[in-house]
C-alpha positions as CSV (number, residue, x, y, z in Angstrom):
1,X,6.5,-21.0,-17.5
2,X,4.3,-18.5,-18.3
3,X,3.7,-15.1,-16.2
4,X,0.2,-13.5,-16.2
5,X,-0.8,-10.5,-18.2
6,X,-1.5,-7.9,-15.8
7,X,-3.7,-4.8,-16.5
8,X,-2.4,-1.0,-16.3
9,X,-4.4,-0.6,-13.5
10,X,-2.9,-3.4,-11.4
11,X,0.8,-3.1,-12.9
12,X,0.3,0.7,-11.3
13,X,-1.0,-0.5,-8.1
14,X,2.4,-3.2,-7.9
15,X,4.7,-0.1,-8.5
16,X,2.9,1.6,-5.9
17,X,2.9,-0.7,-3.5
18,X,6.5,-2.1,-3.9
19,X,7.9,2.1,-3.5
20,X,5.3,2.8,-0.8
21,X,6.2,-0.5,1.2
22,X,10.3,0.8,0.6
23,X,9.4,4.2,1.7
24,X,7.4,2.9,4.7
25,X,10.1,0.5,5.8
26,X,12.7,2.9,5.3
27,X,10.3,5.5,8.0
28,X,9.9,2.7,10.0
29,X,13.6,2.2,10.5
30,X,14.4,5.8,10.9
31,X,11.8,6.7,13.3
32,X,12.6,3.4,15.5
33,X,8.8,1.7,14.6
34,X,8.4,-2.1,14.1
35,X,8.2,-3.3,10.7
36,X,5.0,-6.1,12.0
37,X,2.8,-3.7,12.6
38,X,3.8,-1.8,9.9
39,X,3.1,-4.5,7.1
40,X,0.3,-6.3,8.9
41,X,-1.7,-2.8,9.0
42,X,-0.8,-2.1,5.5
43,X,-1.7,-5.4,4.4
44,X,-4.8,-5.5,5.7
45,X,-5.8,-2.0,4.6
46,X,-4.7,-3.2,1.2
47,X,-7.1,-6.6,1.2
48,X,-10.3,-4.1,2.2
49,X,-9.2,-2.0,-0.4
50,X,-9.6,-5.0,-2.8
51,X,-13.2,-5.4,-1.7
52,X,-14.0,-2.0,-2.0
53,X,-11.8,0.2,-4.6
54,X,-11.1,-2.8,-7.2
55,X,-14.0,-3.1,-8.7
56,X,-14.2,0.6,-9.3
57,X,-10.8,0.6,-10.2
58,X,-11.1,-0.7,-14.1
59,X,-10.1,0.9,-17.8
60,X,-6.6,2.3,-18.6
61,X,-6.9,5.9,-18.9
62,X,-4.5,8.1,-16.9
63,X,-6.9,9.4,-14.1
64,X,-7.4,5.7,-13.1
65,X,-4.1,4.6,-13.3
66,X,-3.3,7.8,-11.3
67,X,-5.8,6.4,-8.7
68,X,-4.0,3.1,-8.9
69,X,-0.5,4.2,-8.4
70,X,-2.0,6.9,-5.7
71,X,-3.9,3.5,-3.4
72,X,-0.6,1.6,-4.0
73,X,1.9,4.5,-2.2
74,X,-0.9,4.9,0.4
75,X,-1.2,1.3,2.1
76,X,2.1,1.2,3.5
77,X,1.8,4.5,5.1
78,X,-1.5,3.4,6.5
79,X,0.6,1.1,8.5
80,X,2.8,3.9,9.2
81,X,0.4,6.0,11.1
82,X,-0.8,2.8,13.0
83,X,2.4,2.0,14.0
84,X,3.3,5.2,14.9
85,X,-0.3,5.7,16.6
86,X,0.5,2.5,18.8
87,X,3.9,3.3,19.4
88,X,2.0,6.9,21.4
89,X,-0.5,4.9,23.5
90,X,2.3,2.3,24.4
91,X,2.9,2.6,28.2
């Protein structure tokens, strides 16, 4: 079995994601937030991310992979903030 070749671009955007999404769930667990929201907000601000950073997002020099690794560490505290915004207006 073989594994696909992924770019630098989207092998920064993994990393980013997979320590944003420990970060996030780690914030999550300390501040007492669920961990649906969380991910479901973050994955969805990911997926319209896709449409509309990706295909901007191409090459391999540093300031785009910078801009790759910077998106991935930013989706799962997009789901932070909702969570944490929901969590305020909860009666």
């Amino acid at each position: 079995m073989r594994f696909p070749t992924l770019t630098p671009v989207a092998k920064a955007q993994l990393w980013g994601l997979l320590v944003g999404t420990a970060l996030a769930v780690l914030a999550c667990e300390r501040l007492d937030l669920g961990y649906r929201v969380m991910l479901i907000s973050g994955a969805i601000a990911w997926v319209a991310s896709e449409r509309l950073l990706a295909p901007r997002l191409t090459g391999s020099d540093a300031k785009t992979v910078a801009l790759a690794v910077a998106s991935g560490l930013a989706f799962p505290w997009i789901g932070v903030a909702t969570a944490l915004l929901l969590n305020a207006i909860k009666p």
